[in-house]
Steps between C-alpha positions, in 0.01 A plus 500: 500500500275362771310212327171386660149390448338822382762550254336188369152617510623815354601341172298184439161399606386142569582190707854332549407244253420775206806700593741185531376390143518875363892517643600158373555396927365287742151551625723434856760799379184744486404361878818530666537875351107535662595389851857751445740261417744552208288639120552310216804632247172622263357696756843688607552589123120585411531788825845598398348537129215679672692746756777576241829330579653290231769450636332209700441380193809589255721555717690785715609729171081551477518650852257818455359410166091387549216480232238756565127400514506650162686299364815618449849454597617732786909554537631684824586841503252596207130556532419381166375205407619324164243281276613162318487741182723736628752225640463370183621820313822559778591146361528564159636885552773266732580274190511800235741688725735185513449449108601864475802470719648243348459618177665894591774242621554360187491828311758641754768187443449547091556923524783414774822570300816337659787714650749385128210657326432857711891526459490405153225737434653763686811526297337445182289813633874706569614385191211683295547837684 
C-alpha cells in the first residue's frame, strides 16, 4: 500500500497538531509523514482499517478478510458480509455443536458393550434357540 499525504487528507481533516493529538503521536510524527517521510503506526492501521486488509493489523491468517463501509465483516472467497449479531450466533451454534459432541460421545462409551459381553450375549442368544 503506497502511503502518502493525500491518504492523510483523505481520512482526517485538520493541522498536524489536531491530528498528532487525535492519534496519540507527535505533532513532529504528523510533519515528517507531510514532507513523505515514514506515517505514524496509527496512520498505517487507520488506512489498512479503511482499504480492508487486517492482516496489517491481525496478522497474515486475516489476509483477504476487510470490514465493509457498512459495517460488516468481509471474509475472502464469500461476498457476504457477516454482522456482530450474526458472528455472535456462529459462536454459540460453535459451542452447542461441541456440547453436543461430547455428549453423543458419552452416550456411545455407556451403549458400547465390550467384546466378553457381545460373546456372552451371543451364546446366551444360541442357547435360547
Amino acid at each position: 500500500m503506497d502511503l502518502n499525504t493525500k491518504d492523510l487528507n483523505d481520512l482526517l481533516f485538520g493541522s498536524a497538531a489536531a491530528i498528532a493529538a487525535d492519534l496519540g503521536v507527535s505533532k513532529k510524527s504528523v510533519q515528517r509523514w507531510q514532507k513523505g517521510i515514514a506515517p505514524p503506526a496509527p496512520i498505517v492501521k487507520l488506512l489498512q482499517l479503511r482499504y480492508g486488509d487486517l492482516s496489517g493489523i491481525f496478522g497474515l491468517e486475516w489476509e483477504g478478510f476487510y470490514l465493509g463501509r457498512d459495517g460488516l465483516l468481509y471474509v475472502p472467497g464469500w461476498k457476504y458480509g457477516w454482522s456482530a449479531h450474526e458472528l455472535r450466533g456462529w459462536f454459540f451454534a460453535k459451542q452447542e455443536l461441541h456440547y453436543l459432541r461430547r455428549e453423543l460421545k458419552k452416550l456411545q462409551q455407556v451403549r458400547k458393550p465390550s467384546s466378553a459381553e457381545v460373546i456372552r450375549l451371543h451364546v446366551t442368544d444360541q442357547a435360547k434357540a
